[in-house]
C-alpha positions as CSV (number, residue, x, y, z in Angstrom):
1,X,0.0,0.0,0.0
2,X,1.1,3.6,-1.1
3,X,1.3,6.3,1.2
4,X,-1.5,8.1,-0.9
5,X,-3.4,4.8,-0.7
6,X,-2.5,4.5,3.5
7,X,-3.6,8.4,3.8
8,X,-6.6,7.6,2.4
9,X,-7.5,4.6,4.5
10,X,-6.6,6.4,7.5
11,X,-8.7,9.7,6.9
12,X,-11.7,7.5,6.6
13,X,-11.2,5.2,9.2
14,X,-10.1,8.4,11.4
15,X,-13.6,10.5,10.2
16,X,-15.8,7.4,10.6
17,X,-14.8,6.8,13.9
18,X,-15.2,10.3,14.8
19,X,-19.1,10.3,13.4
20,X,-18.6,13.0,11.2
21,X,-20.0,12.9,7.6
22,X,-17.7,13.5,4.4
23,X,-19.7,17.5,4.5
24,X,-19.7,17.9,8.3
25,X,-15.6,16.9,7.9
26,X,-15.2,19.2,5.1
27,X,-17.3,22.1,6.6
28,X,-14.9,22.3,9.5
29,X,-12.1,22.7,7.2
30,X,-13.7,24.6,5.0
31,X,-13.1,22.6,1.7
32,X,-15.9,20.9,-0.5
33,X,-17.4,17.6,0.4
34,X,-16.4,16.2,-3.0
35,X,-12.5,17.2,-1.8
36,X,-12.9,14.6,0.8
37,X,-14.5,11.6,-1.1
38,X,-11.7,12.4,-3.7
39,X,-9.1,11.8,-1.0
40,X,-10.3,9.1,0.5
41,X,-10.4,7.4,-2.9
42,X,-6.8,8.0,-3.6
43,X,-8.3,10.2,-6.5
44,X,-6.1,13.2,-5.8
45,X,-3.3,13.7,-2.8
46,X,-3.4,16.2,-0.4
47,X,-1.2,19.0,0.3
48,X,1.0,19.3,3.8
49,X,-1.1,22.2,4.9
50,X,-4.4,20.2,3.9
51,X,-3.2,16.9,5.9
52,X,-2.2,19.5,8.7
53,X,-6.5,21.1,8.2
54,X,-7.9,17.7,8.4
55,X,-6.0,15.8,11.3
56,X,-6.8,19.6,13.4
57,X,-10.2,18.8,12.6
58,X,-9.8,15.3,13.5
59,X,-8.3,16.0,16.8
60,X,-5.1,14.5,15.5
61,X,-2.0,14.5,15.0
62,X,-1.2,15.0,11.2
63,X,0.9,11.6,11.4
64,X,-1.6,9.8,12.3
65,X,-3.2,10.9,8.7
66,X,0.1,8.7,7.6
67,X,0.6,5.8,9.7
68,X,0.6,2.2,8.7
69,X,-2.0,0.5,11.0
């Protein structure tokens, strides 16, 4: 598995056990909805400062977004 493919994996797993929705995830970082399904289908790889937006709103730390589990 990719890092792309692992960053995926984890930012779903991470938002679904959080309960948020793809929108109520992407409202609170203030990105479209269709961002989100596109990164969690390895359709398109985030940036540093977007991995740094979504693991804040996942009460994370960003490596978390990146760890093999």
């Amino acid at each position: 598995m990719g890092l792309r493919d692992r960053f995926a994996h984890n930012l779903k797993r991470l938002r679904l056990e959080r309960c948020f929705s793809q929108e109520a995830l992407a409202d609170a970082c203030g990105i479209d909805r269709t961002y989100v399904s596109a990164l969690e289908h390895s359709r398109y790889s985030a940036s540093i400062d977007m991995v740094e937006r979504l693991a804040r709103a996942l009460d994370v730390d960003p490596v978390e977004l990146l760890l093999r589990r």
